[in-house]
C-alpha positions, 0 to 999 in steps of 0.5 A, spaced: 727 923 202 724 929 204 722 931 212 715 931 210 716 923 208 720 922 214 715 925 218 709 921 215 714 914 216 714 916 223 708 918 224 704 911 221 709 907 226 706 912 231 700 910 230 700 902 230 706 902 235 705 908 240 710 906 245 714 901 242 720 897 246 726 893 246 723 885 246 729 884 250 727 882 257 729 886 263 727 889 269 733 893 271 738 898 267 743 893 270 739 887 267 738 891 260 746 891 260 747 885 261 742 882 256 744 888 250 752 885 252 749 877 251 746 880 245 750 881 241 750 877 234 745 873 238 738 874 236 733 876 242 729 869 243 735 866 244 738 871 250 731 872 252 732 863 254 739 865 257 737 871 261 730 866 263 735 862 267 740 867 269 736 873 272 733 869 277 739 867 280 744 872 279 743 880 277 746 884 281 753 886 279 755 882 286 751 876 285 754 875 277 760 876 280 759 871 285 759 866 280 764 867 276 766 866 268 766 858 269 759 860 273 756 865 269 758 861 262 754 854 264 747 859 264 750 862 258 753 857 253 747 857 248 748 864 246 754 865 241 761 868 243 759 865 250 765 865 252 768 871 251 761 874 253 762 871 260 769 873 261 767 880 258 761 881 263 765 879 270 770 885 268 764 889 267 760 887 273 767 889 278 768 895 274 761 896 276 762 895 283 768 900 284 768 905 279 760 906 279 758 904 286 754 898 282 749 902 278 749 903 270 752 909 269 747 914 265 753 916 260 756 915 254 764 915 255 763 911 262 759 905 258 763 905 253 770 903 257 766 897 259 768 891 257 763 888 251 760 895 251 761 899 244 757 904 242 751 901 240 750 897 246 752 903 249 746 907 245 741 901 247 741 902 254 742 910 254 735 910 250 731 905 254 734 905 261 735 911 261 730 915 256 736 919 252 734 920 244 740 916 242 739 911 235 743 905 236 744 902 228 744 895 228 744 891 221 736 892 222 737 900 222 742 900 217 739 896 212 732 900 213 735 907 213 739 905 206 732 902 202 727 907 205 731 912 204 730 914 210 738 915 212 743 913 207 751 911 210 757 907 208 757 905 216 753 904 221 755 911 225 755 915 219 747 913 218 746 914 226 749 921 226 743 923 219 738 919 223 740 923 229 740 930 224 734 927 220 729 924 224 725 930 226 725 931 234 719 928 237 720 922 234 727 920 237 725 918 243 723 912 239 725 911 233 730 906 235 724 901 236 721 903 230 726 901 225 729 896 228 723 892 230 720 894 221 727 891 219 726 885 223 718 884 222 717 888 215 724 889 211 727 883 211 734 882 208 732 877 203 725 877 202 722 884 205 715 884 206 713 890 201 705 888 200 705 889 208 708 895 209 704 901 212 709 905 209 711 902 201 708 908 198 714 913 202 719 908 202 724 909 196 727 902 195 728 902 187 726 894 188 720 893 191 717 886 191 709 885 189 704 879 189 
């Protein structure tokens, strides 16, 4: 794919999403890391029902930590990997406390030594909380950067380094958003909705489905 089809691709969804977001619900830094660390292989509806009950009561790093994990796991048991979730989080919350003076750090290295902070996680809350053009490629991003043509990668890192190489300069602020919300709406795993596509007639996926 060439920089003129990239360019128009994030150019239209642009047009129809100028200041697209996480679905996410937060309200804080430390609010979106907490929510991104819970949403790992759990869908946003569900995280965003947890968080609902959750934030109202606990969300600061002291007051999560005040609850302790068995506390912290009756808010959070609806949400896969609950357990390790709530033991991972209560680390995080202490670090947070000593190390960072409870303030979400705004670097990559720092989050990433946080329990149950990787580099996605890590990716998402240096993009929205703190508005660094970082990509965060989940398996909504690689699938779409693969079919479209847009990024191709065997993993999920080498597709983040040719987004970040690919995607021309004023579109990296929000291109996390955009691919991952045509991947979760638009271009389905199983049944990519090709007929409504805003960009069918760039994309390079060699099996388009018609009506």
């Amino acid at each position: 794919m060439n920089r003129d089809k990239r360019t128009e691709i994030f150019s239209r969804w642009q047009y129809i999403d100028p200041k697209p977001t996480t679905e996410l619900n937060y309200n804080s830094p430390f609010e979106l890391l907490i929510a991104v660390i819970l949403s790992a292989q759990a869908t946003d509806i569900g995280v965003n029902k947890a968080t609902r009950r959750l934030f109202p009561v606990a969300n600061t790093p002291e007051s999560i930590l005040a609850l302790g994990v068995d506390g912290l796991k009756a808010y959070i048991r609806t949400i896969g990997l609950f357990n390790t979730k709530a033991a991972n989080i209560i680390k995080t919350c202490n670090i947070l406390i000593q190390r960072d003076s409870s303030r979400v750090p705004n670097d990559r290295e720092l989050l990433e030594s946080l329990p149950g902070v990787g580099r996605k996680t890590a990716n998402v809350v240096l993009n929205t909380a703190f508005g660094q053009p970082t990509i965060a490629v989940d398996t909504h991003i690689f699938r779409v950067s693969n079919r479209t043509a847009i990024a191709k990668g065997k993993t999920p890192l080498e597709v983040e380094k040719r987004l970040i190489r690919l995607v021309p300069d004023e579109f990296k602020l929000d291109a996390h958003h955009w691919l991952i919300l045509h991947g979760r709406y638009i271009c389905k795993a199983r049944n990519p909705n090709c007929p409504e596509c805003i960009i069918n007639d760039l994309c390079e996926y060699k099996n388009k489905i018609t009506k």
